[in-house]
mmJSON file of the N, C-alpha and C atoms, coordinates in Angstrom:
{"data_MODEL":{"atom_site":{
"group_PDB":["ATOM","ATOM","ATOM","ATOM","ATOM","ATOM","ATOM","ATOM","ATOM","ATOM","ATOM","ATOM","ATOM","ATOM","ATOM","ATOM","ATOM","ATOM","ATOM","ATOM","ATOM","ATOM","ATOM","ATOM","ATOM","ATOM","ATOM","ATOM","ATOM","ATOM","ATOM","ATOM","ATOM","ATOM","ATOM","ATOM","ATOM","ATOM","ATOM","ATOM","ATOM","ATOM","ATOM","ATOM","ATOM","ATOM","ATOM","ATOM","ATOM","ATOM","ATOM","ATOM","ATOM","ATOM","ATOM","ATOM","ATOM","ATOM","ATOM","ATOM","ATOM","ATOM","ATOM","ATOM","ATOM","ATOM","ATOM","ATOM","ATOM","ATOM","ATOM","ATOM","ATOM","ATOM","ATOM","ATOM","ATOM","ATOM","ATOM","ATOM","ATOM","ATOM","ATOM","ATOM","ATOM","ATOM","ATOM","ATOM","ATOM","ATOM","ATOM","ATOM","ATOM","ATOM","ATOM","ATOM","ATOM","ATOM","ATOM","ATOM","ATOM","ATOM","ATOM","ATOM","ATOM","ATOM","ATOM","ATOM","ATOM","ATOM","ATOM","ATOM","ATOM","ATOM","ATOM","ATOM","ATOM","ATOM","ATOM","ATOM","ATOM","ATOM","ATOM","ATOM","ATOM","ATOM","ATOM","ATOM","ATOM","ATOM","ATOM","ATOM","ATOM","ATOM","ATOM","ATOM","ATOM","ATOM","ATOM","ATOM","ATOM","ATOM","ATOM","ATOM","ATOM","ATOM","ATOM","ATOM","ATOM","ATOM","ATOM","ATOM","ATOM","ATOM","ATOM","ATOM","ATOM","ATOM","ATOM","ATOM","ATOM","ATOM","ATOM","ATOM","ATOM","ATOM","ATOM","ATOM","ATOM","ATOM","ATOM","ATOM","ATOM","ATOM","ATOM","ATOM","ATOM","ATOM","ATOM","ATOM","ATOM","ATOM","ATOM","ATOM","ATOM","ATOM","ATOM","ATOM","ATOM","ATOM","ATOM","ATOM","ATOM","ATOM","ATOM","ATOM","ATOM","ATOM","ATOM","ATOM","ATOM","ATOM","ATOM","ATOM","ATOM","ATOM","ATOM"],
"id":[1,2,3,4,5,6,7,8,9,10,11,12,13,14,15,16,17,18,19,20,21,22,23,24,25,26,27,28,29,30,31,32,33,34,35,36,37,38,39,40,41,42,43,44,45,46,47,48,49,50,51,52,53,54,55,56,57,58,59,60,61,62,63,64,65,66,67,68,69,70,71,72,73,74,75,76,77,78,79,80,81,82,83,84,85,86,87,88,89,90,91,92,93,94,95,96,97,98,99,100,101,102,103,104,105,106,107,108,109,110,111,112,113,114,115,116,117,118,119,120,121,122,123,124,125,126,127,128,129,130,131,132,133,134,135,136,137,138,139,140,141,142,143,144,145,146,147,148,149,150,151,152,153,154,155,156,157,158,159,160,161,162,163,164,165,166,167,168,169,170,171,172,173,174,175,176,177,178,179,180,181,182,183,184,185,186,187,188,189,190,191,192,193,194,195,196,197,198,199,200,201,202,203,204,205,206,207],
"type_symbol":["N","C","C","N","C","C","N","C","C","N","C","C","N","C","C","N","C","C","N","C","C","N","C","C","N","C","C","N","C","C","N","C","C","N","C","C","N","C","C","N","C","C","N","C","C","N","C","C","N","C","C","N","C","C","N","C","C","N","C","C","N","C","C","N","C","C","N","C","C","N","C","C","N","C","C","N","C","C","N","C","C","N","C","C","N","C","C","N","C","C","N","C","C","N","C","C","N","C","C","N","C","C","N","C","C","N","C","C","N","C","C","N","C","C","N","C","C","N","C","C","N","C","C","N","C","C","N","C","C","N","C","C","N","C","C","N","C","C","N","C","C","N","C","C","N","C","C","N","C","C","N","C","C","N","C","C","N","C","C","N","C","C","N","C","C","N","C","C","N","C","C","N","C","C","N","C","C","N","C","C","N","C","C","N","C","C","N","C","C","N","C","C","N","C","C","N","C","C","N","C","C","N","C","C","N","C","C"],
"label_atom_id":["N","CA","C","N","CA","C","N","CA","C","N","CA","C","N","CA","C","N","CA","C","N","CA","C","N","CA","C","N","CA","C","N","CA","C","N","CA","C","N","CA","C","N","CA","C","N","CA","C","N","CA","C","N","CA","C","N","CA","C","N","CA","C","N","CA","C","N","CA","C","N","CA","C","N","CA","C","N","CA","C","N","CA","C","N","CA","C","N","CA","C","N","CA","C","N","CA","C","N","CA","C","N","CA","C","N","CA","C","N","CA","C","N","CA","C","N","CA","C","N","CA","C","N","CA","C","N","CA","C","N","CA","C","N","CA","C","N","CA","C","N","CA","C","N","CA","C","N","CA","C","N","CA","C","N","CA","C","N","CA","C","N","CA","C","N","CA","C","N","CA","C","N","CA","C","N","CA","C","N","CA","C","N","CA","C","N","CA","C","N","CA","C","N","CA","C","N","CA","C","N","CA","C","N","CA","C","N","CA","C","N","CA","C","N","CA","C","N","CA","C","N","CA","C","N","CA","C","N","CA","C","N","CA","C","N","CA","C","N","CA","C"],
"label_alt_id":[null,null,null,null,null,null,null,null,null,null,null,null,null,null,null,null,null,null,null,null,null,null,null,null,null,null,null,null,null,null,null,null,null,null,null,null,null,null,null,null,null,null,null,null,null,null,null,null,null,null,null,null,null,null,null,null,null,null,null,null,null,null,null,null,null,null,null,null,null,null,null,null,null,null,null,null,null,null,null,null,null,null,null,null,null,null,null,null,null,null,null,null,null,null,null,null,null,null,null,null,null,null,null,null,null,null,null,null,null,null,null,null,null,null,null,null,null,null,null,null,null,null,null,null,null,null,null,null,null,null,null,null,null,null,null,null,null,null,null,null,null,null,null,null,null,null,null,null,null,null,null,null,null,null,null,null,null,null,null,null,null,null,null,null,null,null,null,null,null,null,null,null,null,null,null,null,null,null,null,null,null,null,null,null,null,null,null,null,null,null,null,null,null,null,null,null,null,null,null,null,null,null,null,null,null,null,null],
"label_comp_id":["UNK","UNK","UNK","UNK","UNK","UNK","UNK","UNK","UNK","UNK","UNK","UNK","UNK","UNK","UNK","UNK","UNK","UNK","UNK","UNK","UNK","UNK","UNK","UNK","UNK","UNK","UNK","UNK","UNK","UNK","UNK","UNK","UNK","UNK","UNK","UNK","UNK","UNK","UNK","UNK","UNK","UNK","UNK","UNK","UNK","UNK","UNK","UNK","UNK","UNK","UNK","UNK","UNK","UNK","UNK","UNK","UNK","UNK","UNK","UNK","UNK","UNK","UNK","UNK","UNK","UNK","UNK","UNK","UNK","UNK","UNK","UNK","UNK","UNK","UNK","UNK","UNK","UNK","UNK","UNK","UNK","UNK","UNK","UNK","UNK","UNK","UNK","UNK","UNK","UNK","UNK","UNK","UNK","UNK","UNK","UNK","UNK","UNK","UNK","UNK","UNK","UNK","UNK","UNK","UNK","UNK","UNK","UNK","UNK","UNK","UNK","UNK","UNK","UNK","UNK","UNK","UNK","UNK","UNK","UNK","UNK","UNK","UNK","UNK","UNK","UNK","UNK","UNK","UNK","UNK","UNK","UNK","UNK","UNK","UNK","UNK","UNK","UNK","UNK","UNK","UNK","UNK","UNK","UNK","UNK","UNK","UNK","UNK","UNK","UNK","UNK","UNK","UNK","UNK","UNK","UNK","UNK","UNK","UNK","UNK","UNK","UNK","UNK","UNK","UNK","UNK","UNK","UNK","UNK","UNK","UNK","UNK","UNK","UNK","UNK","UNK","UNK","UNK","UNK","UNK","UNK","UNK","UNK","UNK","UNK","UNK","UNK","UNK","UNK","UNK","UNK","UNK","UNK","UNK","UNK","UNK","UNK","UNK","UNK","UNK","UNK","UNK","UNK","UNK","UNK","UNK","UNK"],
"label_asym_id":["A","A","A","A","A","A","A","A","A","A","A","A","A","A","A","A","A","A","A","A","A","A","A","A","A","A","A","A","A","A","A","A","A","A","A","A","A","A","A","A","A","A","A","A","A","A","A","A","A","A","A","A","A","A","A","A","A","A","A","A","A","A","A","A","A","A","A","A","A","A","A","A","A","A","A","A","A","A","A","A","A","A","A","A","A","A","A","A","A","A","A","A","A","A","A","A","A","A","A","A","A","A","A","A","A","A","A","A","A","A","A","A","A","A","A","A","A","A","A","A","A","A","A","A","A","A","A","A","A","A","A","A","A","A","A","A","A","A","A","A","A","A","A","A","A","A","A","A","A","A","A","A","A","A","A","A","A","A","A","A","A","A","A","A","A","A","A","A","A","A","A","A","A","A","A","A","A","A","A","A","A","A","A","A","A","A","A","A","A","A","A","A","A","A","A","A","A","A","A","A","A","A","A","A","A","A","A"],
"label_entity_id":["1","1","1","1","1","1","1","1","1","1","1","1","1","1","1","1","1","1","1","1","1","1","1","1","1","1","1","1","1","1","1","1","1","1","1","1","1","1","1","1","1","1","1","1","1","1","1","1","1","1","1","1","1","1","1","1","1","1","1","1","1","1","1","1","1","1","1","1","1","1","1","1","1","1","1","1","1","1","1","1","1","1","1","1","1","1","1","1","1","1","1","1","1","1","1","1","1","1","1","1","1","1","1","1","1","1","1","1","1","1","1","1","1","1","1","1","1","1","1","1","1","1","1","1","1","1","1","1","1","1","1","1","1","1","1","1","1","1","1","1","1","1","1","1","1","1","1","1","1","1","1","1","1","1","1","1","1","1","1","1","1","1","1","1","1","1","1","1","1","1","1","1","1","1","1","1","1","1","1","1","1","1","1","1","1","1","1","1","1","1","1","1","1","1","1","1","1","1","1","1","1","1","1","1","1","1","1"],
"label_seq_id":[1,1,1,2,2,2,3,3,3,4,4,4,5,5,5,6,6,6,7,7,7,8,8,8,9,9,9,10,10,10,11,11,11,12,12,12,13,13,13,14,14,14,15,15,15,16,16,16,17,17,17,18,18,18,19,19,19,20,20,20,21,21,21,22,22,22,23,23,23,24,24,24,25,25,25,26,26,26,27,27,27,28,28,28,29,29,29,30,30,30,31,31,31,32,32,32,33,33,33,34,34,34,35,35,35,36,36,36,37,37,37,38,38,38,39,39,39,40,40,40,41,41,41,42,42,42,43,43,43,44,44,44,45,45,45,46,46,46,47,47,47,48,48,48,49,49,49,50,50,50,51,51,51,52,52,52,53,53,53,54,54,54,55,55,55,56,56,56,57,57,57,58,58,58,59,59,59,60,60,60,61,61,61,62,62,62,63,63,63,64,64,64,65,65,65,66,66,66,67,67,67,68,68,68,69,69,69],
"pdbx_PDB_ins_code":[null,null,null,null,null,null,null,null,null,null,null,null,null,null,null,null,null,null,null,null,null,null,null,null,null,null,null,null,null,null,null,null,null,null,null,null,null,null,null,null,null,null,null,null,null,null,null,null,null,null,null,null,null,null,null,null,null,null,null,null,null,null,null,null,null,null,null,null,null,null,null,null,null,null,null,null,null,null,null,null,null,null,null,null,null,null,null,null,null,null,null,null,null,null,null,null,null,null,null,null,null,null,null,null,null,null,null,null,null,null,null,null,null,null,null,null,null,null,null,null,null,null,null,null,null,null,null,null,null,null,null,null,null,null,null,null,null,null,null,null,null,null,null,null,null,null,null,null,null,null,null,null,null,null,null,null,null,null,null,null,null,null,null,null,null,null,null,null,null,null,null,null,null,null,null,null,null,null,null,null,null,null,null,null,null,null,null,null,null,null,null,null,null,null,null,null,null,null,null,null,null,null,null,null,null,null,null],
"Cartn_x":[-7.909,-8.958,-8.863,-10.063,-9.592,-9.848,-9.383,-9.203,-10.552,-11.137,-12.589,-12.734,-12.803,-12.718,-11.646,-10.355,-9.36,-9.493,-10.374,-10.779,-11.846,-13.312,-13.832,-13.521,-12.663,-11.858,-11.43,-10.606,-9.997,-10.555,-11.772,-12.566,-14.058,-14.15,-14.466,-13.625,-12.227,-11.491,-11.508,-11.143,-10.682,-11.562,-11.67,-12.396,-11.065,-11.477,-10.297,-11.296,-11.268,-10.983,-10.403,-10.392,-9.45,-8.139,-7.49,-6.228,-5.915,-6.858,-6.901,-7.748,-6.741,-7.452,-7.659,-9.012,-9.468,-9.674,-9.393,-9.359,-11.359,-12.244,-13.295,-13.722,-12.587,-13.406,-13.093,-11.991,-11.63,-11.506,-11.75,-11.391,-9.847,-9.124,-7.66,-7.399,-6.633,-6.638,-5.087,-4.534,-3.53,-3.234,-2.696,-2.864,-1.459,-1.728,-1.371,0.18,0.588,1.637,2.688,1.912,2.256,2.605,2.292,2.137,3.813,4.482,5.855,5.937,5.05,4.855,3.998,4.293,3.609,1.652,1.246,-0.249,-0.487,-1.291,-1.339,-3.058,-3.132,-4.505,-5.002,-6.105,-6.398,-6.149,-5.661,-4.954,-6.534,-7.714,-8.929,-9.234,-8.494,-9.058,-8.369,-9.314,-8.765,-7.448,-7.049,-5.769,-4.912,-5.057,-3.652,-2.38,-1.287,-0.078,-0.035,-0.789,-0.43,0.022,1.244,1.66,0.725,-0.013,-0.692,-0.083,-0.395,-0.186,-1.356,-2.222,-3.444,-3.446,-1.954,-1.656,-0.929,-0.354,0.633,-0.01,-0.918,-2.11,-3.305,-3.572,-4.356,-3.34,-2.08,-1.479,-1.316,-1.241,-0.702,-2.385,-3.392,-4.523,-4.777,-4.813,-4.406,-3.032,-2.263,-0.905,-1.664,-2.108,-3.013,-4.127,-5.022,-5.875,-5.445,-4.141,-3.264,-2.55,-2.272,-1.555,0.16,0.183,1.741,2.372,1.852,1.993,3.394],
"Cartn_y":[134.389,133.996,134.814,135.033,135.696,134.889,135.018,134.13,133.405,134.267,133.512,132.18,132.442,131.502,130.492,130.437,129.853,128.627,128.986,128.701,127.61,128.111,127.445,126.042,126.734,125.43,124.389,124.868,123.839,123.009,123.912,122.644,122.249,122.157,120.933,119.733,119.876,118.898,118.188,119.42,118.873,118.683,117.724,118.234,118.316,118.813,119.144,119.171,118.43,118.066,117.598,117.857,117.817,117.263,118.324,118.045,117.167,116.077,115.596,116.259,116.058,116.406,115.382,115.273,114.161,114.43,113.423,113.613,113.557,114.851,114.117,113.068,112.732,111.911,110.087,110.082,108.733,108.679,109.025,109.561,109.274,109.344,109.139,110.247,109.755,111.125,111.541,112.636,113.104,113.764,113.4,113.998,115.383,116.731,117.553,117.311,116.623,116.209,115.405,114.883,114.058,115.451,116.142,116.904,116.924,116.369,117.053,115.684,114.598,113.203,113.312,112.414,112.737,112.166,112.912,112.402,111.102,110.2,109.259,108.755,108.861,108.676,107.14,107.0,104.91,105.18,103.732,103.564,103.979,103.849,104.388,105.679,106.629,107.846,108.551,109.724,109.886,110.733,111.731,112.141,111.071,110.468,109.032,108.709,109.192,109.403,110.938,111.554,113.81,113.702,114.797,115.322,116.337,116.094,116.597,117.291,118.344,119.332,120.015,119.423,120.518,121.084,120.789,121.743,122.605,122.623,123.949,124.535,124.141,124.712,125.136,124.866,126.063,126.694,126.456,127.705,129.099,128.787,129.947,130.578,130.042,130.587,131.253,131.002,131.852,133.247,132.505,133.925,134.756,133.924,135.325,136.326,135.542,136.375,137.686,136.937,138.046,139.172,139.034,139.738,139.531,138.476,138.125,136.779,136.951,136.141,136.573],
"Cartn_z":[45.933,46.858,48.132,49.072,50.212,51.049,52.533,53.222,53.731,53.626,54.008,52.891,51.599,50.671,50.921,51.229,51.682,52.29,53.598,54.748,54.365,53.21,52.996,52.584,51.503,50.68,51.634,52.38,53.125,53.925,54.962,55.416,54.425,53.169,52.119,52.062,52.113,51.963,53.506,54.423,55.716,56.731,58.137,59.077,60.523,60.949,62.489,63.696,64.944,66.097,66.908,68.148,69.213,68.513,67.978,67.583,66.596,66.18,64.539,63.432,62.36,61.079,60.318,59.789,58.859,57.549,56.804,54.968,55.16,54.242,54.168,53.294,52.612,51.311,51.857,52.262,52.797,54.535,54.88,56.851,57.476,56.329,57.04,58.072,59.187,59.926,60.568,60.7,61.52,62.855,63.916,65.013,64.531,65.344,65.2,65.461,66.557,66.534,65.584,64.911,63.901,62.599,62.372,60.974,60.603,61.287,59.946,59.022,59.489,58.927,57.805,57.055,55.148,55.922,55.219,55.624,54.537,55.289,54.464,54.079,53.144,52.375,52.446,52.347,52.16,50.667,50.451,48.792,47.631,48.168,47.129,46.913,47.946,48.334,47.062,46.107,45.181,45.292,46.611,46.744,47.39,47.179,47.71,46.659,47.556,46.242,46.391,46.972,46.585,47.854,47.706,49.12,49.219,50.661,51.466,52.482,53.151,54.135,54.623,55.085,55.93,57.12,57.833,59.481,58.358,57.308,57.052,56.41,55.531,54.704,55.696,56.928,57.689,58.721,58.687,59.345,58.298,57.103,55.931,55.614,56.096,56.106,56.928,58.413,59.585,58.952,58.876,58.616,57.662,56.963,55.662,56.44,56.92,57.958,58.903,59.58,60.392,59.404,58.401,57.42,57.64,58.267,58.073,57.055,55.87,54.373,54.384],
"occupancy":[1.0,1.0,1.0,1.0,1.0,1.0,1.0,1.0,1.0,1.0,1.0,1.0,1.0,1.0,1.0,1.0,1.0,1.0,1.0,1.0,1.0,1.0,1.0,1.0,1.0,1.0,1.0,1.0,1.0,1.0,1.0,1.0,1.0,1.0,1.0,1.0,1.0,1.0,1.0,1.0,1.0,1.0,1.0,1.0,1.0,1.0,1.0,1.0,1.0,1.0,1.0,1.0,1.0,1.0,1.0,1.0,1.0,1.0,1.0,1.0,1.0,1.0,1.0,1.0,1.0,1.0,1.0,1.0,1.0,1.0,1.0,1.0,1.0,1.0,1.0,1.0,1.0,1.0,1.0,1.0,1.0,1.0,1.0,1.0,1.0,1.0,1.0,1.0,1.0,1.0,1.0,1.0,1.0,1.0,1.0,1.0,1.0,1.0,1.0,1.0,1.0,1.0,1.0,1.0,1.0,1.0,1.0,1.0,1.0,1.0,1.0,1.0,1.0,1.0,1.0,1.0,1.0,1.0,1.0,1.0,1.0,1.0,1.0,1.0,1.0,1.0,1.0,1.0,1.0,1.0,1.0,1.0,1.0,1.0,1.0,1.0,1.0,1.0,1.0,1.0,1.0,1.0,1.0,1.0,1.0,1.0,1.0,1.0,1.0,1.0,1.0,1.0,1.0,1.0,1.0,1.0,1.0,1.0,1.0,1.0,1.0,1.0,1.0,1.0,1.0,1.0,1.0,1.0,1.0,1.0,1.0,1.0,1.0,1.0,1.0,1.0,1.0,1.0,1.0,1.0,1.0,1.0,1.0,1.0,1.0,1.0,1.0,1.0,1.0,1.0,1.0,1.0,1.0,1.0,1.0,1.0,1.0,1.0,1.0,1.0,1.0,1.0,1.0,1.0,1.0,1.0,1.0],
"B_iso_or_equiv":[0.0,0.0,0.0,0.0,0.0,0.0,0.0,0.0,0.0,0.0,0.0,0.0,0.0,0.0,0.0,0.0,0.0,0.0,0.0,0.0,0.0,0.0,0.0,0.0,0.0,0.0,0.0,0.0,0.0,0.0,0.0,0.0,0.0,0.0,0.0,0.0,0.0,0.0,0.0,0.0,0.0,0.0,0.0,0.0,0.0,0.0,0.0,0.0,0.0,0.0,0.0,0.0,0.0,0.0,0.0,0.0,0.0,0.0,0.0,0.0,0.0,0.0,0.0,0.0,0.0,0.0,0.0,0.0,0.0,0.0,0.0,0.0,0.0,0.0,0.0,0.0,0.0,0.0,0.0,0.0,0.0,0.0,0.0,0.0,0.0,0.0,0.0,0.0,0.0,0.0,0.0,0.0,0.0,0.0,0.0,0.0,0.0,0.0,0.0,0.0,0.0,0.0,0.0,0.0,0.0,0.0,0.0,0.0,0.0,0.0,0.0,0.0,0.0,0.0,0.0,0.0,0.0,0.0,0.0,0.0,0.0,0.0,0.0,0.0,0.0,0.0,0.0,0.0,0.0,0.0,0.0,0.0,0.0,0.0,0.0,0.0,0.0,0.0,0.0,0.0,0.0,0.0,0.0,0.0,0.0,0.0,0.0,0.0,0.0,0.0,0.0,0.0,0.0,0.0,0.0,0.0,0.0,0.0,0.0,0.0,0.0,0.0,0.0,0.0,0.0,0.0,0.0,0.0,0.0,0.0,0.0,0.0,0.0,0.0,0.0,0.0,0.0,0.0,0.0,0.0,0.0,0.0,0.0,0.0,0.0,0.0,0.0,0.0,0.0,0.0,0.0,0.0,0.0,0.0,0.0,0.0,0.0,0.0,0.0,0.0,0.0,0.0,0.0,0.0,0.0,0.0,0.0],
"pdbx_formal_charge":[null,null,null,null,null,null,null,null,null,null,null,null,null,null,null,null,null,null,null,null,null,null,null,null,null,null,null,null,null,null,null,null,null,null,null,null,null,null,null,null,null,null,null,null,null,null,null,null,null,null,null,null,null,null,null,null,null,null,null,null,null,null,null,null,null,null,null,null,null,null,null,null,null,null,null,null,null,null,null,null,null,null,null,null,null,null,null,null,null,null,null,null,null,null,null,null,null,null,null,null,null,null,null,null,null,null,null,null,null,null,null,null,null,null,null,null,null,null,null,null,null,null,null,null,null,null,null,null,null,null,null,null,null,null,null,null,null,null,null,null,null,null,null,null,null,null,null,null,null,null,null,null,null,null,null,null,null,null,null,null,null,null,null,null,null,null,null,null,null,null,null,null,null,null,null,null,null,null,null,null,null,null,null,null,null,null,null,null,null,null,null,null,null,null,null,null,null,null,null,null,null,null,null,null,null,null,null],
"auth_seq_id":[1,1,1,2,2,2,3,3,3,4,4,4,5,5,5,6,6,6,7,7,7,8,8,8,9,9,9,10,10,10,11,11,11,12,12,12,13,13,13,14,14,14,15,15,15,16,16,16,17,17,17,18,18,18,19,19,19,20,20,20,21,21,21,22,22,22,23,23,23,24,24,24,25,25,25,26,26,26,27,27,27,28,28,28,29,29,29,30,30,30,31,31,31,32,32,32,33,33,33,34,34,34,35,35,35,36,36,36,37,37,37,38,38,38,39,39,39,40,40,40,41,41,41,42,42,42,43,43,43,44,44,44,45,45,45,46,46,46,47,47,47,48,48,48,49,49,49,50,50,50,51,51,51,52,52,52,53,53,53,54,54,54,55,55,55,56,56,56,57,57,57,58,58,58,59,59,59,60,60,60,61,61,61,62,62,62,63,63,63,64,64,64,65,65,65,66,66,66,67,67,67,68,68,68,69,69,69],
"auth_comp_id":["UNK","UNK","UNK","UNK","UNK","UNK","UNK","UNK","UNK","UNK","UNK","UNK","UNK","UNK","UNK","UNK","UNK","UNK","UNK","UNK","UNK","UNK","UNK","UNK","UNK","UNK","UNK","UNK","UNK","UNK","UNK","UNK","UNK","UNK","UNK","UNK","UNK","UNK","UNK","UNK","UNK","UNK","UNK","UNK","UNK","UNK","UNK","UNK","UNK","UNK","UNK","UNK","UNK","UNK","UNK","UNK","UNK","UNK","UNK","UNK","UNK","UNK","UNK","UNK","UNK","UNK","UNK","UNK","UNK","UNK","UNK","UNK","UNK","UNK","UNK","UNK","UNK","UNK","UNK","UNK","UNK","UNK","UNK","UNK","UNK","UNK","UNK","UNK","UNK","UNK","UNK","UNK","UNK","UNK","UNK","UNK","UNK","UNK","UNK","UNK","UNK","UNK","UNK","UNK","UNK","UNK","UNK","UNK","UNK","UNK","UNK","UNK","UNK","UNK","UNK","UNK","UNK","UNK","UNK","UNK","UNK","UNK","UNK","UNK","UNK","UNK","UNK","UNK","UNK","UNK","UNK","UNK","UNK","UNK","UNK","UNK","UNK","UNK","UNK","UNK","UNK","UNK","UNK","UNK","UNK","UNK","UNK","UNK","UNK","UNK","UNK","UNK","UNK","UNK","UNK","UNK","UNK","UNK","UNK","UNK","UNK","UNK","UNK","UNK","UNK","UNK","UNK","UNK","UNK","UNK","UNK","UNK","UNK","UNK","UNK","UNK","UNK","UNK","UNK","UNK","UNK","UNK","UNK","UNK","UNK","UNK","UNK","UNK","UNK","UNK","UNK","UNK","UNK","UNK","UNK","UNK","UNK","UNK","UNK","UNK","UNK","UNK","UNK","UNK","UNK","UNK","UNK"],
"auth_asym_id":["A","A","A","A","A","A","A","A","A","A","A","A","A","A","A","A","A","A","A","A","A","A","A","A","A","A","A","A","A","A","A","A","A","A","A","A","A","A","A","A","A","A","A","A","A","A","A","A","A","A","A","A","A","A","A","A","A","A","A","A","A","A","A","A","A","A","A","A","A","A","A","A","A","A","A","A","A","A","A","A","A","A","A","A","A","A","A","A","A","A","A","A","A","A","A","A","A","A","A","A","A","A","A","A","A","A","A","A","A","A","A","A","A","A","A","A","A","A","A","A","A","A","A","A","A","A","A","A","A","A","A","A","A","A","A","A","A","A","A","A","A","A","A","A","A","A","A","A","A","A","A","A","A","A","A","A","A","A","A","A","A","A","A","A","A","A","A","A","A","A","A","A","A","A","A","A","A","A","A","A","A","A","A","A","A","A","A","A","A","A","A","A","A","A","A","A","A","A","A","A","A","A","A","A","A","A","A"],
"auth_atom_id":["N","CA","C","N","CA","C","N","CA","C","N","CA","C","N","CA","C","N","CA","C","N","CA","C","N","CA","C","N","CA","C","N","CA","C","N","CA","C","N","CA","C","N","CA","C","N","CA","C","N","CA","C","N","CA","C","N","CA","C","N","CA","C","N","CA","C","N","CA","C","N","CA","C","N","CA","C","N","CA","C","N","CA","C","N","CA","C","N","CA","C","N","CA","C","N","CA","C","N","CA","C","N","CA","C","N","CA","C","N","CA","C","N","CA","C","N","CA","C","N","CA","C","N","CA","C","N","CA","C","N","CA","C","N","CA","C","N","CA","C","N","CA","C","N","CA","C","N","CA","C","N","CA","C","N","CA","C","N","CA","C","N","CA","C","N","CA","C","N","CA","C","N","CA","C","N","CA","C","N","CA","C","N","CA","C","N","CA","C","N","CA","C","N","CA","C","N","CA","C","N","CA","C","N","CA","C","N","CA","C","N","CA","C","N","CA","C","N","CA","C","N","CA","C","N","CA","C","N","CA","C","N","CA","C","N","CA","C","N","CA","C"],
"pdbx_PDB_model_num":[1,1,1,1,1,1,1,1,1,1,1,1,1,1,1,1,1,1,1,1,1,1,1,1,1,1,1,1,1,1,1,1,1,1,1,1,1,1,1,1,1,1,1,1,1,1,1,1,1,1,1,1,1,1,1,1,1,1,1,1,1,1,1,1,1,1,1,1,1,1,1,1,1,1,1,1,1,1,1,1,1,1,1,1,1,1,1,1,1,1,1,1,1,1,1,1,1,1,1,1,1,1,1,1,1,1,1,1,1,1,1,1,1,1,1,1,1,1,1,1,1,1,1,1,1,1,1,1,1,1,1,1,1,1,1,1,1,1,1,1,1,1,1,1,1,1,1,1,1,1,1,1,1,1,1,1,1,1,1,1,1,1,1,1,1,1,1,1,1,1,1,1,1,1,1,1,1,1,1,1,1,1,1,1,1,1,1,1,1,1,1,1,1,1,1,1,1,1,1,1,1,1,1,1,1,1,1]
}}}
């Protein structure tokens, strides 16, 4: 994929403001500070139970962009 695609992907799943990121399918959300904490899904949301990472999964999208993968 290239990063543009990457990028897409991720915000389908994700949305991000002022420093939270929200699940779009259930609106669980994480403050940026929080990210080394397991993200936590509402028990209906169909990723509830997956380890999730969407601050490390758009930092490795950023590093790809920069070319430092």
């Amino acid at each position: 994929m290239t990063t543009s695609e990457d990028l897409i992907d991720w915000s389908g799943r994700w949305h991000i403001a002022n420093g939270i990121v929200s699940c779009r399918t259930c609106q669980a959300q994480q403050k940026e500070i929080d990210r080394g904490s397991a993200f936590v899904h509402s028990s209906s949301c169909g990723y509830a139970g997956q380890r999730c990472t969407p601050w490390d999964d758009l930092d490795s999208i950023r590093k790809k962009a920069d070319g430092t993968t």
